[in-house]
Each structure stands twice: as C-alpha cells, then as structure tokens.
N, C-alpha and C positions, 0 to 999 in steps of 0.2 A: 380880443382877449381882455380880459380883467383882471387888473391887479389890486392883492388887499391882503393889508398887512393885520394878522387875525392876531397875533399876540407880538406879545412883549413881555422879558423874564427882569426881573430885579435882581439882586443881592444884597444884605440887609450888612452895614458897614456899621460894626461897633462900635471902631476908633471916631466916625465922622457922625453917628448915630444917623444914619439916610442910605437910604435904597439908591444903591449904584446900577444904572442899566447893565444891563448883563449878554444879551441875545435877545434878538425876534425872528420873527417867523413870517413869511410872506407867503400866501398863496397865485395861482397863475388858474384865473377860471377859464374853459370854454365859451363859447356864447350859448350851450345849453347850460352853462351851469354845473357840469362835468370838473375834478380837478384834474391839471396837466402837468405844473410844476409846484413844489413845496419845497423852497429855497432856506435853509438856517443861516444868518447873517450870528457873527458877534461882533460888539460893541468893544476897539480898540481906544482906552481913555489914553494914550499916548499920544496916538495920529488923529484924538477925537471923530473917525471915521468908522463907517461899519465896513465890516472885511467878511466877504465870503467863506463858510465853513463847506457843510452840507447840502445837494440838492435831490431830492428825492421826485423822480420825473414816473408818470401814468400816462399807459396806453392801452384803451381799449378796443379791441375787435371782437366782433359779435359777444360771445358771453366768456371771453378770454380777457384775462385785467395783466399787464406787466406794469413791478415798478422798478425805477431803478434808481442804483445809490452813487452817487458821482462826487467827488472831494475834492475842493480848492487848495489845489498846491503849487505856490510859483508863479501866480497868472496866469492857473488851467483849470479846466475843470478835467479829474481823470476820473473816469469807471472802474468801480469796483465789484458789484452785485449785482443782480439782478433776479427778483423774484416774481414767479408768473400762476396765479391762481385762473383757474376754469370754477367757473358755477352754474349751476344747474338752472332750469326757467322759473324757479321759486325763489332765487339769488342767495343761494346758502355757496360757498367755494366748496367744493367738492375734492379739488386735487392743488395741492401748492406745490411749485416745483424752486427749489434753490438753485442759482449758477452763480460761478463768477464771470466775469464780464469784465471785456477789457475797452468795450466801444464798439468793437466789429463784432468780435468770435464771443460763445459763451459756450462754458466750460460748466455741466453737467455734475450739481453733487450728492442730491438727493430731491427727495418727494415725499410727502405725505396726503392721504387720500382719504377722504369723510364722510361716512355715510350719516342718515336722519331719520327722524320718527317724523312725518311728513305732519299727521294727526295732532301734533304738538308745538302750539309755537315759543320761538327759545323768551319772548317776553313772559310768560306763563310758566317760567321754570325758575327757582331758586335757588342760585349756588352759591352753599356755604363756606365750601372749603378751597381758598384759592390755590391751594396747593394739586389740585383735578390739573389746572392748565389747561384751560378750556381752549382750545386753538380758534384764531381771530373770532371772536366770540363778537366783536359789534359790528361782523359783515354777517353773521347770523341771522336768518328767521324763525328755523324751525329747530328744534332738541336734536344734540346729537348722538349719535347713538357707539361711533367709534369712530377711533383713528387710527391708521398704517403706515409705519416708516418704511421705507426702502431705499437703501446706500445705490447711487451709478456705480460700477462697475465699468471704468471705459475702457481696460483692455479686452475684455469681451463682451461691450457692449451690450451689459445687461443690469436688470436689478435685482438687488438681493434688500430680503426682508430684515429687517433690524429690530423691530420691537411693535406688539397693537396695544392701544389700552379701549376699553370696554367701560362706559358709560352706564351703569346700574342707577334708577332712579326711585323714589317711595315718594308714595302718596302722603299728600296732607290733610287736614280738612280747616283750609283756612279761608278767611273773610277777604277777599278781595274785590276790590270797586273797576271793574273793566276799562279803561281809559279809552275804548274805542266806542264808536257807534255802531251801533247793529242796524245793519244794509234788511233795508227791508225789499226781502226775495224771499222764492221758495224753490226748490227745483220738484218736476214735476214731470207723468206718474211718480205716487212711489207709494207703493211699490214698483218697480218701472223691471220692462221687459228688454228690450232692444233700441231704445232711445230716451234720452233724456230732455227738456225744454226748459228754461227758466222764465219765473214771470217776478218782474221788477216792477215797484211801483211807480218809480221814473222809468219810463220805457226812454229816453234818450243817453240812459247811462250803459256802456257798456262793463260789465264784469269777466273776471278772472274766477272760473272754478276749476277744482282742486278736486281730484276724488285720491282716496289712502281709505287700503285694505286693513283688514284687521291689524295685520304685522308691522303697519306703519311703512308702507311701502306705497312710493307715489307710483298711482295708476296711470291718470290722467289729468292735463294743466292745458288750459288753453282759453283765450281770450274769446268770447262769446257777448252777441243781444240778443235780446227778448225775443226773436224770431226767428234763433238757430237753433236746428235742432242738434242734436250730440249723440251719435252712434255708438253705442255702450257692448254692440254684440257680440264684444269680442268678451266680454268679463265675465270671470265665471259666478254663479247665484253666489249671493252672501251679504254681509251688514257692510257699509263702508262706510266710510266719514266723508262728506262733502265741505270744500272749503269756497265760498262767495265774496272775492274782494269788489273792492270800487276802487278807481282813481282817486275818489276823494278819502279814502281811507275806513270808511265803512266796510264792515267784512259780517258774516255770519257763518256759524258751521250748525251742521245736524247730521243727523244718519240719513242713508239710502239704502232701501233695498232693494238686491239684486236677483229678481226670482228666476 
C-alpha cells in the first residue's frame, strides 16, 4: 500500500498576516494504483499535532464501487454512511444507492438510477448552467440523458418513486481542437451483414468498441484484436455509431451500416 499525502489547506490569518495550516488530506493507494482510504486530518495549533477528523474508505468488486464515511470521535473511528454506485462496462455509474452504516448492518434510504446517450461523450458536452446538478459528473464518460429518485420503504420493503429530471440538450456549432488522438482503425464490412472485423494499424493493440443505435442506446461493448471477428446477427438493419478505444487513449467513432 501507498501513502501520499495529496494536499494541504491554509487559512489566511489577518491579525498575524500568514497562512495558518488548517487540514490535509492523505490518500491510501493499492499497488494497482486503485484508491482505498482518503483520510481528513486537521491541524490542532494547541497540541501542535494533526488529529484525525474524516475517513472516507473504497471498495471495489467487479463493476460495484462502495464508499464509506467513518468519524473520529474519542479515539475511534465510527460509521456513519455508506454509498455504493454500480457502473456499466463504459464506466458511466448507473445506479447509486445511499445507506447509513453503523460498521456491520446498513440501513437502506434511497437510490438514484442513470441512464446515457452512449453516441456522446460527456467531454464533448458543455454545461452552462450549474444549477442542472449533473450527478457525479467526473465519474462520467458518456451524456446523460436522465436521473430517477426512489425513497426505501423498509416496512414494506419496497421502493417508491420521488422525482426524474430529464436531460434536453442543443446543438452548437462550435470550434473545438479534439485533445484526443484518432486510433487509426476501421471496422469492417460496412456495409456489414452478420459480422463485424476490425483492422488496426498496430495489430498488437487491442481495442474496445462500442456500437449505439440511433436512440443512443448501447448495443454492443466488448474488448476485441485485429483477428476477432464480432457476430452482429442479432441487430436489426440500420445506421449505428461505432466507438474504437485504445489502452493508450486513442479512440475513433463513425457510422456502420447495418443491412
């Protein structure tokens, strides 16, 4: 595990005219590189010692993320929260669930749920007005298209709908310099029948494509090289958007047709 302490906060002292420490923040890496622990310390100038406030702990399983909120009190750490997002193989969250959390048991108090315009990635979209409340918006890749609230209900273990809001977006016609590199691929027939192939110029890279229907609804995501082919026969004839990442972050999109 790795420890590294990412910040440190001031306070700008009038009387003394000098930035008094205030809090820092430590992180707790994996040995991938993963975060585990995100501990708040503040700076006691009494005891000239840092005293534990906040720790905020992550666990991931398969495409399920929990975090959890735990408070130094008395020379303990106690539970209080516990939030647990699911995301989809494009890593957009999909579903967040609120609990509180005492250590052991977790007590069930709501959810919200998110759907995307798969054809659209969320760096590509400009939001002006912060008042939208775009939900975790820097765990994003792709535009979203809505969100659904629903309250638990645990004397009858169910859930009830509370509110959606709906995502409306307009075109611009603005000058933007792409900060990615274009993966040079093609996928291939295409017009394409019952199978799809791709040919990469580096044949030792593998890519990630993406196909999304008109409606912005993901078809098909799956990790693929140069010498797999990809059975398409289930989709019905029409235009789709194909998406072509790399590891290395090169990505390309175009149309496919589906005859």
């Amino acid at each position: 595990m790795q420890n590294v302490v990412v910040r440190r906060n001031y306070n700008w002292s009038s009387s003394d005219s000098q930035y008094e420490l205030k809090s820092r923040v430590t992180e707790d890496l994996d040995s991938y590189g993963n975060l585990e622990n995100l501990v708040l310390e503040r700076w006691s100038s009494g005891s000239s010692e840092w005293q534990y406030d906040t720790k905020y702990s992550t666990h991931i399983t398969n495409q399920k993320v929990s975090y959890q909120d735990v408070f130094w009190y008395d020379s303990n750490w106690y539970a209080v929260y516990r939030t647990r997002f699911i995301y989809d193989s494009l890593g957009n969250p999909i579903e967040q669930m609120f609990m509180n959390w005492d250590g052991l048991d977790s007590t069930i108090l709501w959810k919200e749920e998110y759907t995307y315009n798969y054809s659209v990635l969320f760096s590509d979209v400009v939001y002006v007005y912060p008042e939208l409340r775009i939900p975790q918006k820097h765990w994003m890749n792709n535009q979203i298209v809505s969100r659904h609230r629903f309250n638990y209900i645990d004397s009858t273990m169910s859930w009830i709908a509370t509110y959606s809001t709906f995502f409306n977006y307009k075109n611009h016609n603005l000058s933007v310099s792409n900060t990615y590199s274009k993966l040079q691929a093609v996928v291939f027939p295409n017009p394409a029948d019952t199978y799809i192939g791709i040919e990469i110029e580096d044949p030792a890279k593998n890519v990630q494509i993406t196909l999304i229907d008109v409606y912005g609804r993901l078809m098909l995501s799956k990790v693929v090289n140069e010498n797999q082919r990809i059975d398409i026969s289930n989709l019905k004839p029409g235009v789709y958007t194909y998406i072509l990442r790399a590891s290395s972050g090169e990505q390309r999109i175009e149309k496919l047709v589906i005859k």
